[in-house]
C-alpha positions as CSV (number, residue, x, y, z in Angstrom):
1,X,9.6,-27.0,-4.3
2,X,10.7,-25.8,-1.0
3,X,7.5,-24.5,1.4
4,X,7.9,-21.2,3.1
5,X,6.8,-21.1,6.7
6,X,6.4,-17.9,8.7
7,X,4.4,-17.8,12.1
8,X,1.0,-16.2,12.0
9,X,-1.3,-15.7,15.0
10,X,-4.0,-13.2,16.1
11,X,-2.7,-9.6,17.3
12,X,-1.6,-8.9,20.4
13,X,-4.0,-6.1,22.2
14,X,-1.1,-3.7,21.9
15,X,1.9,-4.5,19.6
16,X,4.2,-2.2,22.1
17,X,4.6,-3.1,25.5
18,X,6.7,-0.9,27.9
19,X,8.2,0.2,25.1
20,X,9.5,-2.6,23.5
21,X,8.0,-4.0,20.4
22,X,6.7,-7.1,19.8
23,X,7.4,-7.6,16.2
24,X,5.8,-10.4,14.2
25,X,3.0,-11.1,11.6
26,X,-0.6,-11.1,12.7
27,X,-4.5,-11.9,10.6
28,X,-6.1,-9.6,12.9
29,X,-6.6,-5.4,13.1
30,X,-4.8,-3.7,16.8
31,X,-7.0,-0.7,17.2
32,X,-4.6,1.8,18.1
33,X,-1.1,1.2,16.1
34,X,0.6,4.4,18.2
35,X,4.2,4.2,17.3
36,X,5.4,7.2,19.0
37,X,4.8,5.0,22.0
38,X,8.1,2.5,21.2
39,X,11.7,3.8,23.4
40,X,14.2,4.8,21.5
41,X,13.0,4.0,18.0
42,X,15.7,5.2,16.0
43,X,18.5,3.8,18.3
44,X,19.4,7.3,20.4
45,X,17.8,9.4,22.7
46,X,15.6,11.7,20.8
47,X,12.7,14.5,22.0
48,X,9.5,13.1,20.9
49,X,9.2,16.3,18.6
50,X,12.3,14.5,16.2
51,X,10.9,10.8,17.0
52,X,7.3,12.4,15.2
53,X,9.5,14.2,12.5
54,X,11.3,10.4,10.9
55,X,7.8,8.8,11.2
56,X,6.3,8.3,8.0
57,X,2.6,7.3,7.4
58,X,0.3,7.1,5.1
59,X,-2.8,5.3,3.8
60,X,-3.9,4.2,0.5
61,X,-5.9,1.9,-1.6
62,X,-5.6,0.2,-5.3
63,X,-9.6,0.2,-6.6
64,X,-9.6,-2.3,-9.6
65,X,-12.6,-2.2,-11.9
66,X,-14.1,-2.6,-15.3
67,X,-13.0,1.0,-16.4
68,X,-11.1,1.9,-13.8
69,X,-8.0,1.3,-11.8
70,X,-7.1,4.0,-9.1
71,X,-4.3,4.4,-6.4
72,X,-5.5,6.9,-4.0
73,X,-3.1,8.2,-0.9
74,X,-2.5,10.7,1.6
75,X,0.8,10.2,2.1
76,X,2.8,12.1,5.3
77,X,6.7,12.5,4.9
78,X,6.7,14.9,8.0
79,X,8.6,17.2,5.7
80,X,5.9,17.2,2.9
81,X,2.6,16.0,2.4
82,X,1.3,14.4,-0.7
83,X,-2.3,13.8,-1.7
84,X,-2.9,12.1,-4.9
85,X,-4.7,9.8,-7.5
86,X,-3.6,8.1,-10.0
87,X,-5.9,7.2,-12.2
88,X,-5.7,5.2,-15.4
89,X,-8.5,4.5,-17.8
90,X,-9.0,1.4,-19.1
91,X,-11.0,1.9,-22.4
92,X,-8.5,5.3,-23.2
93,X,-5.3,3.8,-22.2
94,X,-4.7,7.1,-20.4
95,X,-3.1,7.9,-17.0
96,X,-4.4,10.9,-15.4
97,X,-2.3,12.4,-12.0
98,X,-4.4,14.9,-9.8
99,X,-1.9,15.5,-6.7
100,X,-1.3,18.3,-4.4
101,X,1.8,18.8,-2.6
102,X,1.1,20.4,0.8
103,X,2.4,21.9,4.2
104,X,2.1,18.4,6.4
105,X,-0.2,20.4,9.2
106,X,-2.9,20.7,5.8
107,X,-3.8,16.4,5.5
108,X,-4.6,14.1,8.5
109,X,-3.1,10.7,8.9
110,X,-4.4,8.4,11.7
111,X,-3.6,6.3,14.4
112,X,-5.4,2.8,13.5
113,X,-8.9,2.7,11.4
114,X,-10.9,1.4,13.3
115,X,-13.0,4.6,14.5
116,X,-10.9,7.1,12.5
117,X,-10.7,10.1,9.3
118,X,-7.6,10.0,6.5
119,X,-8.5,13.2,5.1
120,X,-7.0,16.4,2.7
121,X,-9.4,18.9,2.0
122,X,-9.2,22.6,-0.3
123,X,-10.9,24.0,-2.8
124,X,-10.4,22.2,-5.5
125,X,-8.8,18.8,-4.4
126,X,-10.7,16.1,-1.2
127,X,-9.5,12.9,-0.2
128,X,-11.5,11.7,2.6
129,X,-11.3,8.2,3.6
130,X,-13.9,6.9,6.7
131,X,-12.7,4.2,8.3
132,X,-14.6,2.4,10.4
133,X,-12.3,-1.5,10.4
134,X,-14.2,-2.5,13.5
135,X,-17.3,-2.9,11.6
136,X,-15.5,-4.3,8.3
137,X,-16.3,-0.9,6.9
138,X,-14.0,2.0,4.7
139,X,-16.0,4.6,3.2
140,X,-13.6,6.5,0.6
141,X,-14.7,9.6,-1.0
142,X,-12.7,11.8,-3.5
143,X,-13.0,14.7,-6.1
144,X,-11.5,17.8,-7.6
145,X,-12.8,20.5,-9.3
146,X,-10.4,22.8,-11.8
147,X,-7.5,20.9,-10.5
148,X,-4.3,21.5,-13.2
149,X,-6.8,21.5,-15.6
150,X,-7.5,18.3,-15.6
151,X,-11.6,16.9,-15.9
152,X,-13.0,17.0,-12.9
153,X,-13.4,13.4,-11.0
154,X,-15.6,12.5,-8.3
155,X,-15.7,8.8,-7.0
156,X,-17.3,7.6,-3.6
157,X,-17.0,4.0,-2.7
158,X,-18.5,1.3,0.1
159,X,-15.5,-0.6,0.5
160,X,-16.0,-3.8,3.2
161,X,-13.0,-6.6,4.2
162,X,-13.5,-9.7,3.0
163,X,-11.1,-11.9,4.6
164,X,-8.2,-11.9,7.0
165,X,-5.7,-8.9,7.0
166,X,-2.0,-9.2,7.2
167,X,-0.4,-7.1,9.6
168,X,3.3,-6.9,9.6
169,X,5.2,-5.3,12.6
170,X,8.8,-5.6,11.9
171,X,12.2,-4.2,13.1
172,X,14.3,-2.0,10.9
173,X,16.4,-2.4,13.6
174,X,16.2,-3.4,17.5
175,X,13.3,-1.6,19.2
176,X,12.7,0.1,15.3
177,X,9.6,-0.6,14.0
178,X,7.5,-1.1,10.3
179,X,3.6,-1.4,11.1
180,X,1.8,-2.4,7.9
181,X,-1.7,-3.5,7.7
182,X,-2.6,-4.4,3.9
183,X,-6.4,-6.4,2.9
184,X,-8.8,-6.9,0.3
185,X,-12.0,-5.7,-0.1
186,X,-14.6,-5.6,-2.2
187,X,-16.6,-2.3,-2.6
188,X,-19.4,-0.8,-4.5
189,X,-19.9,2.4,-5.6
190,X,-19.8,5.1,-8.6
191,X,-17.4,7.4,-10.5
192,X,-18.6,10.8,-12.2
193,X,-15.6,11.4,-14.5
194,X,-15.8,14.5,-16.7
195,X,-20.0,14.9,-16.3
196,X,-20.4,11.3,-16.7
197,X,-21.3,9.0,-14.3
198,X,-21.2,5.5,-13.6
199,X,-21.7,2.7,-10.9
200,X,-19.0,0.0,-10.2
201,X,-18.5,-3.0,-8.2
202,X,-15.0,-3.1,-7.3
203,X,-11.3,-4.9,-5.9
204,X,-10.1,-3.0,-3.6
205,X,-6.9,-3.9,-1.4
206,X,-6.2,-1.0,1.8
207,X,-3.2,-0.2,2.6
208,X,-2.7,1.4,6.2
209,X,1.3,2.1,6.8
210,X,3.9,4.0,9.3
211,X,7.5,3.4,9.5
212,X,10.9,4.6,11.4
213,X,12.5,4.5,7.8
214,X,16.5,4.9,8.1
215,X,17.4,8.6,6.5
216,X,17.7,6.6,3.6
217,X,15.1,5.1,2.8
218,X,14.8,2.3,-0.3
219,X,12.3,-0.2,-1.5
220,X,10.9,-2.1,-4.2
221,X,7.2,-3.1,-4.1
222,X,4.4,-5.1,-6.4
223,X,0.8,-5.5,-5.8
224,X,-1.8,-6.3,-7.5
225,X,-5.3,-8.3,-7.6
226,X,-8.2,-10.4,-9.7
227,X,-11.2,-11.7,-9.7
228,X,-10.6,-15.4,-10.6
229,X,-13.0,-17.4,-13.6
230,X,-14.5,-19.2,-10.6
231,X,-15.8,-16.0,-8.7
232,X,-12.6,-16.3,-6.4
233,X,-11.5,-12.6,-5.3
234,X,-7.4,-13.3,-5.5
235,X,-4.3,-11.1,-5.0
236,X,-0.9,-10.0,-3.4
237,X,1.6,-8.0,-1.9
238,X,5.2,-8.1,-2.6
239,X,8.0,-5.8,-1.3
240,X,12.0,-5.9,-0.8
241,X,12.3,-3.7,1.7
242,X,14.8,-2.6,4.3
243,X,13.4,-5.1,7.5
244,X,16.2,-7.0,9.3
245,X,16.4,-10.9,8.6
246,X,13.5,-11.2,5.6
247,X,13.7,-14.8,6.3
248,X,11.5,-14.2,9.4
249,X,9.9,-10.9,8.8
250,X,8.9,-9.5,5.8
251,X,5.2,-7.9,4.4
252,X,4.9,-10.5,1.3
253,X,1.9,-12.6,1.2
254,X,-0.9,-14.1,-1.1
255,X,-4.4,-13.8,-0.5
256,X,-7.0,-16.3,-1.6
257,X,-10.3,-17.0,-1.2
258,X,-10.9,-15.2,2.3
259,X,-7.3,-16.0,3.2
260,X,-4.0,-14.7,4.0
261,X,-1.0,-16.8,3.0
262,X,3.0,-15.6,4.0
263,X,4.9,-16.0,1.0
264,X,8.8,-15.7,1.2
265,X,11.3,-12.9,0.7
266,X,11.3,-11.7,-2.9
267,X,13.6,-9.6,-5.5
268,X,12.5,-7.3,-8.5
269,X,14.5,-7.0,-11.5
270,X,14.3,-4.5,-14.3
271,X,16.5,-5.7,-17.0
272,X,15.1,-3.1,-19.5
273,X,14.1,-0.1,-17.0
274,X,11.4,0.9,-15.2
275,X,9.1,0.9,-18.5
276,X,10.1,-2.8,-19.1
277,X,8.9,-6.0,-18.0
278,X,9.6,-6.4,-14.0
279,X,10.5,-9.7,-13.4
280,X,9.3,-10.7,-9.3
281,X,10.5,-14.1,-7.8
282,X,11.5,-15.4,-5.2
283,X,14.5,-17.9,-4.6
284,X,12.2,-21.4,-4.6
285,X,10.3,-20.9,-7.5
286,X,6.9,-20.0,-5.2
287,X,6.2,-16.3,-6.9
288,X,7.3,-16.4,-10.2
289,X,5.8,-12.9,-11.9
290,X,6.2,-10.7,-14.8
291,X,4.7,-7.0,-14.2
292,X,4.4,-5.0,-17.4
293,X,4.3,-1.2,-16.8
294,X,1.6,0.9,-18.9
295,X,2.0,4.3,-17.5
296,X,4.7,5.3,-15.1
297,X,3.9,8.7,-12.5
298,X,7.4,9.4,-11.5
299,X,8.9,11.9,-8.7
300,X,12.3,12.9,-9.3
301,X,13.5,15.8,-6.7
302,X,17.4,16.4,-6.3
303,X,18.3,19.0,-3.2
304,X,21.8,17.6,-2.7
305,X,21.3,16.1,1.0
306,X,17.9,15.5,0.5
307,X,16.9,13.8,-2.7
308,X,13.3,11.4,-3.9
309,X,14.0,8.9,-7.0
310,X,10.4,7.7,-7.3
311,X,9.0,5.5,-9.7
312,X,5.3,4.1,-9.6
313,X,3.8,2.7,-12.7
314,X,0.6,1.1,-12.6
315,X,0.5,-2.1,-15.0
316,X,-0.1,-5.8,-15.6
317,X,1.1,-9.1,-14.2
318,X,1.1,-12.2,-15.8
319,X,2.2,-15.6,-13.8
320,X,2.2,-17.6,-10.9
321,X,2.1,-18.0,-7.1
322,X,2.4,-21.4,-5.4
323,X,1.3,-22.1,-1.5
324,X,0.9,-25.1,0.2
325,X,-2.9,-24.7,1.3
326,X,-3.5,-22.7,-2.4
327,X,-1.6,-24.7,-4.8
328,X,-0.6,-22.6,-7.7
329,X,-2.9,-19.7,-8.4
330,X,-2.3,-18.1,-12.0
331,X,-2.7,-14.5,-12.8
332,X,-3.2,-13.4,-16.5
333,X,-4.0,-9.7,-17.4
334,X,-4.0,-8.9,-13.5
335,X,-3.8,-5.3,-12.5
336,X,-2.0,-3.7,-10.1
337,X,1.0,-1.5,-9.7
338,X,4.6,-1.6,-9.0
339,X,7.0,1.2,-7.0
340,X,10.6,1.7,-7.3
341,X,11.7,4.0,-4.4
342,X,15.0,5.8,-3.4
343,X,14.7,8.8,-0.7
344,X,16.9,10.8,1.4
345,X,14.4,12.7,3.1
């Protein structure tokens, strides 16, 4: 089997400097990830004002654990704001989607985590995620109350890294960059579903992400973790994305016991549709997955110029993944989630 090699170092203080980018992959956290900084990200002379407007960001985490498996975002388009969890039950078999849709002034995105709020906040709906990455620490806090008349949830967990990060800064195109941090963690805490409550350790991988995305903007995208039979805290990231020469940049990667591991450029079939097996693999036989979809939360918006084709089932994944330093880890019954995403937005 051919090894994949991609360089990995510490981060630079800054990944911008003068304006130009220094793309690469990096196991450490830069404290202030200010993209806005970069000249001429999208190729033409632009007022900052339209530079801010084709940034998207967000923040998110996948929370894996014995009832439970939750994505949580807040999720800034510049043209829309979406906070939202989707949460399925184990034991039930049952997806439940509590999400707002908001003005993007009305949810807070921001710049690095290391001394820093991801919050939306009304009534009836509260994200709120404390991070505080300098000290290995993410507090994230969430609950509704009446919301679409679904029960009411409230969660709260102690989430702290556990091994080294991958950042990803890569070009879309010259001087246009992808940032990407993505970790584990393992996390403690409790979930009052409908009345009833209940403490959980938890697997919890972060997601901190903000992008020049072209106007079109496509990508498919597989993650997912476990606890291995030997105590081993394992998992992934997997995405085909629109970065320049995937060879050399690209956000996939393995880790594995306290490690982060570059894995090579990927694809993602769907012979049967979005509801069938997803096969993931790359082109030497190093990630060779099956995801099995169980419930699908799909965004489907057509305005003519602008249009979303979203697809983002949470699921199953059954298989393999080979490294040099790891040898071949197996995944059996592994949660974790897939997206399919098209948007002209």
């Amino acid at each position: 089997m051919k090894t994949y090699h991609r360089p990995v170092t510490a981060a630079p203080d800054s990944l911008i400097d003068a304006g130009r980018c220094k793309f690469g992959t990096f196991n450490t956290v830069v404290e202030k990830p200010d993209l806005l900084a970069v000249h001429r990200p999208l190729g033409f002379p632009a007022p900052q004002w339209f530079n801010y407007w084709r940034l998207k960001e967000w923040q998110a985490f996948q929370i894996d654990c014995d009832d439970w498996f939750f994505c949580i975002s807040v999720y800034d388009t510049k043209s829309l704001g979406t906070a939202i969890i989707m949460a399925w039950h184990k034991p039930s078999a049952t997806m439940r989607v509590y999400q707002k849709k908001v003005p993007t002034f009305l949810l807070k995105v921001p710049c690095g985590l290391n001394d820093s709020v991801a919050s939306y906040t009304s009534k009836d709906f509260t994200i709120v995620f404390g991070n505080r990455l300098a000290s290995n620490q993410i507090r994230i806090t969430a609950e509704t109350h009446g919301l679409a008349g679904l029960p009411d949830i409230h969660m709260e967990w102690h989430a702290e890294l556990t091994g080294e990060p991958q950042l990803v800064f890569q070009p879309f195109g010259k001087n246009r960059p992808l940032y990407s941090l993505k970790s584990l963690m393992r996390a403690r805490g409790s979930v009052t579903f409908d009345g009833q409550s209940n403490d959980y350790d938890a697997n919890v991988i972060l997601d901190d992400h903000k992008g020049f995305y072209p106007f079109t903007m496509q990508y498919d995208w597989v993650t997912g973790l476990q606890q291995q039979a030997d105590g081993t805290l394992s998992g992934f990231n997997l995405t085909d994305n629109q970065v320049l020469n995937p060879t050399h940049f690209n956000e996939n990667c393995l880790w594995h016991a306290g490690k982060m591991h570059p894995l090579p450029p990927i694809s993602v079939s769907r012979p049967g549709g979005i509801m069938a097996p997803w096969q993931i693999q790359d082109s030497d036989g190093q990630v060779d997955l099956t995801f099995t979809p169980l419930a699908d939360v799909p965004n489907l918006v057509n305005l003519g110029l602008f249009c979303t084709r979203y697809h983002g089932p949470t699921g199953q994944l059954t298989g393999t993944i080979t490294t040099e330093a790891t040898g071949t880890v197996k995944y059996q019954g592994c949660f974790g989630m897939g997206e399919e995403k098209y948007m002209r937005l």
